[in-house]
KOLNU-821645 format. One record per atom (N, C-alpha, C): x, y negated, z negated. Coordinates in steps of 0.05 Angstrom, whole numbers, padded with zeros to 5 digits, always signed. Atoms other than C-alpha are relative to their C-alpha. Last residue first. Layout:
<nodes>
XYZ...
</nodes>
This chain:
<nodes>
+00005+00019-00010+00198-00778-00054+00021-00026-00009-00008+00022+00024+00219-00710-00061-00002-00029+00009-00025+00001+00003+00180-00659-00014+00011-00027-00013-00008+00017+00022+00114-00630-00030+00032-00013+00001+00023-00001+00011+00110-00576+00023+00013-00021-00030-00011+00004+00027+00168-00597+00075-00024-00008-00013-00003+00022+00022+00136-00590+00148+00003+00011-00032-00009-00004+00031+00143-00553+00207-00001-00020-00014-00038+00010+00014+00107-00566+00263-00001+00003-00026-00020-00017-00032+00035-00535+00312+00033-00010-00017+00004+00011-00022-00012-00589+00260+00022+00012+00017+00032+00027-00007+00016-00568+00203+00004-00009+00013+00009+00010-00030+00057-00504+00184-00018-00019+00004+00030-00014-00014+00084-00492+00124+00004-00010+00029+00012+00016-00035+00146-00507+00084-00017+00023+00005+00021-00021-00016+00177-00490+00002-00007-00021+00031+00023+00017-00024+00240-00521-00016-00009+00021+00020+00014-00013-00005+00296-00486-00073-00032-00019+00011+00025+00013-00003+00352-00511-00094-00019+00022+00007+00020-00008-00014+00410-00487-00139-00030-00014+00004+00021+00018+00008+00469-00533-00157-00025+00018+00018+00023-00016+00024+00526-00494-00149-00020-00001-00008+00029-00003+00016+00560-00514-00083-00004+00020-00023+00020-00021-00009+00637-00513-00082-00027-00002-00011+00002-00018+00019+00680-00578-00084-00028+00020+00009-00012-00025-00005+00698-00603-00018-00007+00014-00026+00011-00025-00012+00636-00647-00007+00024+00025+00006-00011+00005-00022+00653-00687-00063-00006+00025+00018-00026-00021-00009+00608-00685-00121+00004-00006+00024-00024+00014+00006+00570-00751-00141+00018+00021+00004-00009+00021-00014+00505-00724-00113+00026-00017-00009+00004+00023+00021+00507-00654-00143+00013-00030+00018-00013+00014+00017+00522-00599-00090-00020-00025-00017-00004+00034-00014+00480-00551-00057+00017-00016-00023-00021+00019+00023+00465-00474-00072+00006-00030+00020-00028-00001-00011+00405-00445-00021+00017-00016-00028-00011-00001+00016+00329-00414-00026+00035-00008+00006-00027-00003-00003+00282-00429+00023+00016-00003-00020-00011+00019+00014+00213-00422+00001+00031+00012+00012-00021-00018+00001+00154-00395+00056+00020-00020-00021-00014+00027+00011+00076-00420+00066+00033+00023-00013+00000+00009-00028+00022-00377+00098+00026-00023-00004-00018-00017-00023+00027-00325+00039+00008-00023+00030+00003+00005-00017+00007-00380-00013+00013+00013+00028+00028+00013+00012+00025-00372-00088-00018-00008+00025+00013-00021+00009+00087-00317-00071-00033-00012-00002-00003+00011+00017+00117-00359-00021-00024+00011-00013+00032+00025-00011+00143-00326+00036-00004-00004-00036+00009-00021+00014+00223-00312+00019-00029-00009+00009+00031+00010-00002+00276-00342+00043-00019+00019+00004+00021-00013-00002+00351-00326+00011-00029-00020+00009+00006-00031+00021+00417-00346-00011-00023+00010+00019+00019-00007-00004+00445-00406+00037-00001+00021-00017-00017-00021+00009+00511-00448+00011-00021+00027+00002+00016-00016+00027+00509-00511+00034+00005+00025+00005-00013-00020+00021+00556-00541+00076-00007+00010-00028-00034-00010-00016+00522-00596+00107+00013+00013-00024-00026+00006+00011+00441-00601+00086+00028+00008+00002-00008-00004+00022+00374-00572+00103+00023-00020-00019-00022+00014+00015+00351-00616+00159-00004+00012-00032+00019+00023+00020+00274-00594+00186+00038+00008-00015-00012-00002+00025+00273-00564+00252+00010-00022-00022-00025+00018+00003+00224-00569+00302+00018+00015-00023+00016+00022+00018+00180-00500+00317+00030-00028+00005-00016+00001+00023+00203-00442+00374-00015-00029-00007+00005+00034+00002+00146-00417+00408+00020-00003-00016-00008+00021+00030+00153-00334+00413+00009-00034+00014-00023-00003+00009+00117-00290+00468+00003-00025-00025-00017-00001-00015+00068-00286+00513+00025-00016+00000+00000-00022-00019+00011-00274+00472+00018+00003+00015+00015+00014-00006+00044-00326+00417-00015+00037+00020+00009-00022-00019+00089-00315+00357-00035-00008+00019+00025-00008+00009+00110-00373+00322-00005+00017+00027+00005-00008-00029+00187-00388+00318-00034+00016-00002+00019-00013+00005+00203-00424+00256+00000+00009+00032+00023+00003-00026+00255-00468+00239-00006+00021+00000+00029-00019+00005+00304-00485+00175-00019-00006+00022+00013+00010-00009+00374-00528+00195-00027+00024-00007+00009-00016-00004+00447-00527+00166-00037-00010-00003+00031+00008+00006+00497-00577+00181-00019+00030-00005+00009-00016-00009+00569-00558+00177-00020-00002-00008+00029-00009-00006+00612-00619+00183-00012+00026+00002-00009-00021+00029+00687-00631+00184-00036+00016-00010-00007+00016+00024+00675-00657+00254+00003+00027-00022-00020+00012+00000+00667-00628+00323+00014-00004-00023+00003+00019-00024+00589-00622+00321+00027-00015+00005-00030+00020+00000+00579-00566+00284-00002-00013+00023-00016+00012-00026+00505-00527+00279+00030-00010-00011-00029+00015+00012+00483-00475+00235+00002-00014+00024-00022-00001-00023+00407-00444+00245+00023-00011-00015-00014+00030+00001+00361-00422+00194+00016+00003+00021-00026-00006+00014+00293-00369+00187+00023-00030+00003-00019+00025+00007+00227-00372+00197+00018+00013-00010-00024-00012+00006+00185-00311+00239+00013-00028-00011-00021+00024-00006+00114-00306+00260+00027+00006-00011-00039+00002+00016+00079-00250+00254+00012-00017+00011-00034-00009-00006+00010-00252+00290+00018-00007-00016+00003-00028-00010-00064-00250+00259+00023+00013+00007+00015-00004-00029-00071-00328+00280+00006+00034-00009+00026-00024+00005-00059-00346+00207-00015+00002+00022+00030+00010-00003-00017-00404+00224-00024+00013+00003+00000+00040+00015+00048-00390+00188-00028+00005+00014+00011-00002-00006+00043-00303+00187-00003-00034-00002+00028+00021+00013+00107-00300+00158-00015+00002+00025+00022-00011-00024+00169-00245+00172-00025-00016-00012+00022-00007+00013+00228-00281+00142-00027+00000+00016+00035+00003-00012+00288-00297+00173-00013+00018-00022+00013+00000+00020+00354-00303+00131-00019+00006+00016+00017-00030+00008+00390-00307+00196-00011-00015-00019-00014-00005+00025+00446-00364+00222-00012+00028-00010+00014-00010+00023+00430-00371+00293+00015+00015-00025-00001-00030+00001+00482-00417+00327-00021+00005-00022+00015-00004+00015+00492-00493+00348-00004+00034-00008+00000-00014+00002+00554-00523+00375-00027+00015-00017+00023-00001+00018+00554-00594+00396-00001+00031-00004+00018-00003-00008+00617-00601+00444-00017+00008-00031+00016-00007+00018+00678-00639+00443-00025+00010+00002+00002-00035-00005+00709-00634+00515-00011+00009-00043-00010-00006+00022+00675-00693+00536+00009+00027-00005-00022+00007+00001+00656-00708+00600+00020+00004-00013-00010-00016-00026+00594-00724+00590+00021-00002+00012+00005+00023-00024+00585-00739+00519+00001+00003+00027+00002+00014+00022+00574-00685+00454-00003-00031+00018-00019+00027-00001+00572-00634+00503-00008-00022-00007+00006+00031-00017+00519-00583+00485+00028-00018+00001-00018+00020-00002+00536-00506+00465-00008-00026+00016+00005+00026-00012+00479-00462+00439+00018-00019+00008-00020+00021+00004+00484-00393+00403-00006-00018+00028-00009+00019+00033+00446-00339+00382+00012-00018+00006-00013-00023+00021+00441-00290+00451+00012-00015-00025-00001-00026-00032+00425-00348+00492+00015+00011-00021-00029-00021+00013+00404-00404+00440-00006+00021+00026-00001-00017-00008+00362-00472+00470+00022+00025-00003-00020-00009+00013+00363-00535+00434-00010+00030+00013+00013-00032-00004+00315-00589+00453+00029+00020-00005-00023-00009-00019+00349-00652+00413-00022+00026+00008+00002+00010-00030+00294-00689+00373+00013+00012+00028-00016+00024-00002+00340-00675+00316-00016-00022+00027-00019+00010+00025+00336-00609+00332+00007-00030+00007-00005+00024-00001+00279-00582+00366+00024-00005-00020-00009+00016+00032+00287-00509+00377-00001-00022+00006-00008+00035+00001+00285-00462+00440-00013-00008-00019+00017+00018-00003+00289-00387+00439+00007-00027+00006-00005+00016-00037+00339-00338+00460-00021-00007-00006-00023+00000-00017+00363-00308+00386-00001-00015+00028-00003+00018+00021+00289-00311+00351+00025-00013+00017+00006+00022-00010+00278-00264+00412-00001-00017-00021+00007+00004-00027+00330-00217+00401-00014-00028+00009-00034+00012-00001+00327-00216+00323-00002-00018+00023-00034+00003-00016+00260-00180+00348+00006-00025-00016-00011+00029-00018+00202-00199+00284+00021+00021+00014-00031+00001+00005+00168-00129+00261+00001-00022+00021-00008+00018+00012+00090-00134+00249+00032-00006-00002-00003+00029-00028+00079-00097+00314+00001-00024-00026+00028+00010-00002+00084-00025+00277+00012-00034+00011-00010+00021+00014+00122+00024+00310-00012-00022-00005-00009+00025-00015+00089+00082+00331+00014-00018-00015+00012+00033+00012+00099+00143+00302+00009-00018+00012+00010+00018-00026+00108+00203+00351-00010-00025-00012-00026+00009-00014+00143+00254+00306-00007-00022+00019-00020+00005+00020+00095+00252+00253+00026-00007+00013-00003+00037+00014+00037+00251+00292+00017-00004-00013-00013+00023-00024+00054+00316+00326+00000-00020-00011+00014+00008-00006+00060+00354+00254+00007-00021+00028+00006+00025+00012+00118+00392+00239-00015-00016+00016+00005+00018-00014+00118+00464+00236-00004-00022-00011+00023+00028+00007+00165+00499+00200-00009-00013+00017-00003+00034+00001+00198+00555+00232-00018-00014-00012+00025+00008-00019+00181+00637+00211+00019-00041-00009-00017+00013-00009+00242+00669+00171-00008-00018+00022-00010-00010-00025+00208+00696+00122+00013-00019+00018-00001+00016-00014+00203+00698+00046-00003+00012+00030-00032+00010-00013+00188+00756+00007+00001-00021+00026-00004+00012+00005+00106+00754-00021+00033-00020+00012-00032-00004+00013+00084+00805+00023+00003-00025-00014+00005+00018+00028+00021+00788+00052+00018+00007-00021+00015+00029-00006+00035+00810+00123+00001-00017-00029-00013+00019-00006+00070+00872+00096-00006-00027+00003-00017-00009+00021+00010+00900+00057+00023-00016+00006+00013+00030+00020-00033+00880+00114+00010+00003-00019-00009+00025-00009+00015+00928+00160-00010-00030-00014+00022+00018+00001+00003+00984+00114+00018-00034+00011-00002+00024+00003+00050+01042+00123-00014-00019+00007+00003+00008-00032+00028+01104+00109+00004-00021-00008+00022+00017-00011+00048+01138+00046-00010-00006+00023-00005+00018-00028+00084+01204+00053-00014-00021-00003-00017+00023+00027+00058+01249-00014+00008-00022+00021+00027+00001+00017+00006+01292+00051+00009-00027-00027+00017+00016-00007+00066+01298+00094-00029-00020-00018-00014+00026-00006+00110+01324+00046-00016-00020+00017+00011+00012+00024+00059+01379+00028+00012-00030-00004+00023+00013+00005+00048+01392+00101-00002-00008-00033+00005+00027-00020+00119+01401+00112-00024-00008-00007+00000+00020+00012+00127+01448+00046-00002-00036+00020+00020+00020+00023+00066+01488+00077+00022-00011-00022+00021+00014-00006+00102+01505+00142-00020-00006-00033-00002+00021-00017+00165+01523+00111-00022-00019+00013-00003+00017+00024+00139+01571+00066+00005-00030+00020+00019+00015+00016+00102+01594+00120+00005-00014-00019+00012+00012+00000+00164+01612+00155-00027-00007+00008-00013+00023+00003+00200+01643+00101-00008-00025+00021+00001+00023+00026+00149+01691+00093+00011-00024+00002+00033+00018+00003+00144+01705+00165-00008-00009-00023+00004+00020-00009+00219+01719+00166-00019-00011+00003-00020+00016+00011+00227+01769+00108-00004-00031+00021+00012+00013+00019+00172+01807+00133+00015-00021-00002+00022+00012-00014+00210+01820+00198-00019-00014-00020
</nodes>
């Protein structure tokens, strides 16, 4: 009977000595843990909801404008233009948007304008190519005249023009006047244009 009331007390005071060494667990201890976790990143609303900004030219409408060429009105439906050459005829005038565009601001109204080149054929061995503008309006894009690059040139690049933002340089290869027009352009040009008076015009052009 002794024997068992010793043994438990011993018992009851090694529980309470265990208890007592036991930390407690500290939930601000966890919290500020350094070990990673497994919590999502948030990502800012404005980040997913950027607008788009309104200095981008549509393709699109460069693609279904109207064009002077030549005097000729010239109207593209999804890039391209077919006229009959006579009535009747089954030769037809072919015109199509080429690209390069370049995002310009021509008559410093505030809006993005847009120059770039067309291609026409007209049956023949011929492939004319043509620089025009489409000027952004409130209700929508103006196409400009167009201003006679040269047949079967060899287009690189248009660029606005670093000495005058309102003003753009077309960059293309062209032949040498005594080459035949089958040998390959090498002869690099390069002709800047503006805007004057609502039309395109050739800035300084060779007299």
């Amino acid at each position: 009977m002794k024997i068992r009331k010793v043994l438990i007390i011993l018992l009851l005071t090694a529980g309470i000595v265990l208890a007592a060494c036991t930390p407690a667990a500290s939930p601000i201890a966890s919290e500020s843990s350094g070990s990673p976790t497994n919590a999502p990143t948030i990502v800012p609303t404005e980040i997913l909801t950027q607008t788009p900004s309104n200095d981008n030219v549509s393709i699109a409408d460069l693609k279904n404008g109207t064009y002077l060429i030549d005097g000729q009105s010239i109207t593209l439906v999804d890039g391209v233009a077919e006229n009959e050459l006579a009535p009747g005829s089954a030769s037809k005038q072919i015109t199509r948007y080429f690209g390069n565009e370049v995002n310009i601001d021509l008559n410093s109204d505030g809006l993005m304008d847009a120059a770039f080149l067309l291609q026409q054929d007209s049956g023949g061995s011929g492939t004319f190519y043509y620089v025009v503008a489409a000027l952004k309006t409130e209700n929508g894009y103006v196409g400009t005249n167009a201003i006679f690059l040269g047949d079967r040139i060899a287009p690189q690049s248009t660029n606005i023009d670093p000495n005058n933002p309102s003003q753009f340089i077309v960059n293309y290869a062209d032949r040498n006047a005594d080459e035949p027009m089958s040998a390959q352009p090498t002869v690099g040009v390069s002709k800047t244009f503006k805007l004057e008076d609502g039309a395109l015009v050739e800035v300084n052009p060779p007299t």
